[in-house]
N, C-alpha and C positions, 0 to 999 in steps of 0.2 A: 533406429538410432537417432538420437536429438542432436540437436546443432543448433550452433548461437549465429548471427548475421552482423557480419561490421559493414558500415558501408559509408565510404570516407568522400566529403564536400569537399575540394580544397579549397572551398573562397574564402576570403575576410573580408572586408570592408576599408580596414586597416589594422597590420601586421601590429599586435600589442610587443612594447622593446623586448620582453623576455622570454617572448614565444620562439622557439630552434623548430615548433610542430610543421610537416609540410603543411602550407596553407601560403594561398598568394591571393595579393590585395590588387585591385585593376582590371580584372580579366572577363569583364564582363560579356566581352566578342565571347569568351567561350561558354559560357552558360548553357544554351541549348545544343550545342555541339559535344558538352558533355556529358551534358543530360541522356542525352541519345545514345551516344558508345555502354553509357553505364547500366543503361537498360538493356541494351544487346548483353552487353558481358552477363545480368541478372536471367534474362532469357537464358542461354549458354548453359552456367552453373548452374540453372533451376531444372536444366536436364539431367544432368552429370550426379543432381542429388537427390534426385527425385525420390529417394526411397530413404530420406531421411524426415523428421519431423524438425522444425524448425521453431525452438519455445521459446527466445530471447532476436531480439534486432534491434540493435541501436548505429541509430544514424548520428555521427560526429563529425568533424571538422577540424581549423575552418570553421565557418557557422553556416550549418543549413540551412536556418532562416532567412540567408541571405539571396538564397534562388528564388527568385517571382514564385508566388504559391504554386501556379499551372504545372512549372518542371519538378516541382519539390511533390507535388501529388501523383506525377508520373510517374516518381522512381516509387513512390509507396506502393498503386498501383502494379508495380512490376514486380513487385515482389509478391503481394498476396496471391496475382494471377500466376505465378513460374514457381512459386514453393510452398509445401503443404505448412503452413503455418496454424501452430495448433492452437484451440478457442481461447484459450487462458494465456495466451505467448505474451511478456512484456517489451512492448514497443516502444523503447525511447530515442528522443529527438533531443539533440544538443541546440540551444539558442543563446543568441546574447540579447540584452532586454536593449530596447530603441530596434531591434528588428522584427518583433511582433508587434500586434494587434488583438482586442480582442476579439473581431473576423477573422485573422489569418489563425488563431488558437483556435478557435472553433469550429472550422475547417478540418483543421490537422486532427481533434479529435473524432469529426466523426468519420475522415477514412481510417481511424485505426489506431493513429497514435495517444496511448495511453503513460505514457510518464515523461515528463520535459525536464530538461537538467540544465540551470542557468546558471552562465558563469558570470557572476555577480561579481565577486573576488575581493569587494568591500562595498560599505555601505559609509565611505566617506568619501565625498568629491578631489579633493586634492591628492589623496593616495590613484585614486583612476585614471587623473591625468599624469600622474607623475610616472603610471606604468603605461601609458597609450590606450589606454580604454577607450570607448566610443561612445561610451554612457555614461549618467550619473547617478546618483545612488539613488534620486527620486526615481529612476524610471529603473533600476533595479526593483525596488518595490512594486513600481506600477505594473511591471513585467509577472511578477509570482500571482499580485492579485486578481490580474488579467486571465491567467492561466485557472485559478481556482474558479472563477466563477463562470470560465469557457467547460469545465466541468472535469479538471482534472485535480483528482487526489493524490496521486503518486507525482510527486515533485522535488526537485535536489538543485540545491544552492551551493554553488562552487563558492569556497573564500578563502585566503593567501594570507599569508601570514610573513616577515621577515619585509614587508616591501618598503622602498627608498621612503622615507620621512616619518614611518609606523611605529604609534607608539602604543605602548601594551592598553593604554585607555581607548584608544579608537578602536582595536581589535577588541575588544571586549563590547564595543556599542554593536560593532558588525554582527558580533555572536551574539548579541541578546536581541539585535532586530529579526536576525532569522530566524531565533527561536518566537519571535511577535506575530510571525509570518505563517506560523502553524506548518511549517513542510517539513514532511516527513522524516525528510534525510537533510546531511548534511555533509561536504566533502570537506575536508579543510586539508591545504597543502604547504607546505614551507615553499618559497621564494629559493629557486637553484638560478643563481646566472650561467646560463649555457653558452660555452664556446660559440665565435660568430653572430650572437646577439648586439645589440645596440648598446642594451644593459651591461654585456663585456667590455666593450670598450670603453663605456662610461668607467667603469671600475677601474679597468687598467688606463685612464686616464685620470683618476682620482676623481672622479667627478660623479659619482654613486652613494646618497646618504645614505647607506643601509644602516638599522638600528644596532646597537652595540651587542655581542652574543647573548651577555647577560638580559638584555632584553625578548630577542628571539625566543629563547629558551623559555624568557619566564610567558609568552603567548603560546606557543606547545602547550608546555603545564597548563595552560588558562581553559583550554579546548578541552585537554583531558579531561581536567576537573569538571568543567562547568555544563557540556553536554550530557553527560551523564545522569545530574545531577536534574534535568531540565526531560529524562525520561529517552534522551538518545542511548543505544548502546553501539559503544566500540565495536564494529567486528571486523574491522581491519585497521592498518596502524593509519589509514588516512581518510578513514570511512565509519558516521554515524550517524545509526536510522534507528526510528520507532520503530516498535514489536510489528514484525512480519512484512517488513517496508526495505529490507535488503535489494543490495539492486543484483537482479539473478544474473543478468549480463557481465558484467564484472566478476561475479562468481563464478563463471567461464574460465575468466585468466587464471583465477589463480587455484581452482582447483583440478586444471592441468587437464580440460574438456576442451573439445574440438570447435573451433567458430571457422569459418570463412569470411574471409576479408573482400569487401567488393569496391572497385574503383580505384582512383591514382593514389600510389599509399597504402593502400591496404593490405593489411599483413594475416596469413593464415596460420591455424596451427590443425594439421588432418594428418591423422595415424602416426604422431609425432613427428609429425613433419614442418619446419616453418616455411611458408611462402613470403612472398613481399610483393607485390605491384611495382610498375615504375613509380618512382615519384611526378613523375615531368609529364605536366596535365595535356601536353601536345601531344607527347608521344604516347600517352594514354592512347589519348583517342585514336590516331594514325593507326596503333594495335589494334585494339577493336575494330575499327574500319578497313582494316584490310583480312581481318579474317586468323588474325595469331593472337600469340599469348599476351599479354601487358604485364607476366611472372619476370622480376629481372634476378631474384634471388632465390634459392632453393637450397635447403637443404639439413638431414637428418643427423642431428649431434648423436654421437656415442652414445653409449649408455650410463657413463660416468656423467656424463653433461647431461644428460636426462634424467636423473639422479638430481643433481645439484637443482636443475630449474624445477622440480618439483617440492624438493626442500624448500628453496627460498621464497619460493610461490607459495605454498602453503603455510611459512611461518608470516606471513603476512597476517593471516589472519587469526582471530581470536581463538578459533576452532583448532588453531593448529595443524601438525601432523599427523594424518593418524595412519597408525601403524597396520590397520587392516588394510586400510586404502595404497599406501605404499606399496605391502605385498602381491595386494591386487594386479598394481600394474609390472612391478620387478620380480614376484616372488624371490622377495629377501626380506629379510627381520630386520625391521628396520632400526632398533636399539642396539642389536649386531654388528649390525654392517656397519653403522655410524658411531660404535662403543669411544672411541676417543673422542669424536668433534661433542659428542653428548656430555661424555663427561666433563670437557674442557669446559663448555659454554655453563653448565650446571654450575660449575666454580664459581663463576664469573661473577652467576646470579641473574644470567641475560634468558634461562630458558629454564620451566618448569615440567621435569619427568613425570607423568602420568603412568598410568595402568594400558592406558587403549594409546593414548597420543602425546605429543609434546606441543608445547606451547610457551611463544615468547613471554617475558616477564613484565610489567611496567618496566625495566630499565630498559630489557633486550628491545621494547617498542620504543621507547626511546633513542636505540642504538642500535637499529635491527642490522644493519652494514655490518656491523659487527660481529653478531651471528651468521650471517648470507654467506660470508666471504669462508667460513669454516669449511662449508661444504664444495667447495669449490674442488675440481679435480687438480 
């Protein structure tokens, strides 16, 4: 059986305003103390799975760039030695650019790590400060070039869209410098202010330029069109890669495969089952070092909520639902079982009936909320 590996850094360097992800900035006392726990916990589960195959591992954050290389090749280290990782497995490393090198990239490629995913988020200097970024756009680029010629071809440039002062021409420079940049992929996300952010309270204090809707909206469209256009394809509503350049690890979540989450944070999904780690990087460790779980959440939805998370999971992407695959896991027919939410969202125009599968529309990708919430129990 295959299985994908998450394995969660929570450091930052400095917390960006819009970030709600666990990730803490300062904590550098704990670094090799957590280095340490997170290897025991990978020793642990490298036994408990030892009869699986292991084809996908991406290491996230937080940025893991930000552990001295020595602890960051430790925990690489502990995984090829504790789990059968198979020869073609894709290994990605989450970085922010001004925390590499082109020695620290070169390193990381040759214990193993084969695809880096930077979260660049724009390629204009005042939009980076304006969201707490730690870099600027010159060393967003110097960070991609860095990485190509430490000998990496699989490579993903995170970029934002909707953010405080952003106007649809600088987003359009962002998009055409990544596409300058020759990487493979590309992630692009809309801007959510999340409860408890900085960005929140800026908002509900009026004090947040966010661009007008009409604006946001016309940089979505900008993305759809333009990557496409530039040889990206769509194959999820927030995700675009050259022919064969999909990131398989992501293809995990959402086509409802089993990963293991390793570390403070990290969240599992095994025989439909979801896990969670604590978040709280002390009491991480205390767990691990004394010999127990660091699991603080557990536990298996229904069937109806297995249902819904598999619909909305897989209308995520291009490919759709497909209906054999459905059966697969529920033996049920899945244009059946779902004959009204199908035909309502059909109305709509948000979702396109197939023979084998279903699949959201340009608008439903547009307004996938829209369709998600249908199948809800």
């Amino acid at each position: 059986m295959q299985l994908g590996l998450y394995i969660h850094i929570p450091f930052c360097q400095q917390k960006c305003l819009y970030c709600d992800f666990p990730s803490y900035s300062h904590m550098e006392s704990l670094y090799e103390s957590y280095t340490n726990a997170l290897c025991r916990e990978i020793i642990g589960q490298g036994v408990l799975f030892s009869g699986h195959e292991v084809d996908t591992i991406y290491i996230g954050g937080g940025t893991p760039t930000l552990l001295p290389l020595p602890l960051l090749l430790q925990v690489i280290t502990a995984v090829q030695t504790n789990f059968h990782v198979t020869p073609d497995a894709e290994v990605s490393m989450e970085a922010n650019p001004g925390t590499v090198d082109g020695g620290i990239l070169a390193d990381l490629r040759a214990h193993g790590i084969n695809r880096m995913s930077f979260g660049v988020q724009s390629f204009t200097d005042i939009l980076l400060q304006e969201a707490g970024r730690i870099h600027s756009a010159e060393e967003g680029i110097a960070a991609v070039r860095a990485a190509q010629q430490a000998g990496f071809s699989n490579i993903n440039i995170d970029l934002m869209y909707g953010l405080p002062l952003q106007t649809l021409k600088n987003f359009q420079d962002s998009l055409r410098q990544a596409v300058d940049l020759a990487v493979p992929h590309i992630s692009v996300y809309g801007l959510k202010v999340e409860e408890g952010t900085p960005f929140a309270h800026r908002l509900a204090a009026e004090r947040l330029l966010l661009p007008a809707e009409e604006e946001e909206e016309a940089m979505y469209e900008e993305a759809v069109r333009f990557l496409p256009q530039c040889g990206y394809k769509r194959y999820e509503i927030s995700n675009y890669a050259a022919q064969g350049q999909l990131c398989r690890h992501n293809l995990k979540y959402w086509n409802y495969s089993s990963y293991l989450g390793l570390g403070a944070a990290a969240h599992s999904f095994l025989n439909r089952e979801r896990l969670a780690n604590t978040r709280d990087v002390r009491t991480y460790i205390e767990q691990i070092n004394s010999g127990g779980s660091p699991v603080e959440y557990q536990e298996k939805p229904d069937v109806a909520e297995q249902m819904a998370e598999f619909c909305f999971l897989g209308l995520r992407t291009a490919a759709g639902i497909s209906y054999e695959a459905f059966y697969q896991y529920f033996e049920k027919q899945f244009p059946q079982h779902f004959s009204r939410q199908v035909a309502e969202l059909a109305a709509k125009k948000l979702i396109d009936v197939g023979k084998e599968s279903v699949k959201l529309t340009p608008l439903g990708m547009k307004y996938g909320n829209l369709a998600f919430q249908a199948f809800l129990p």
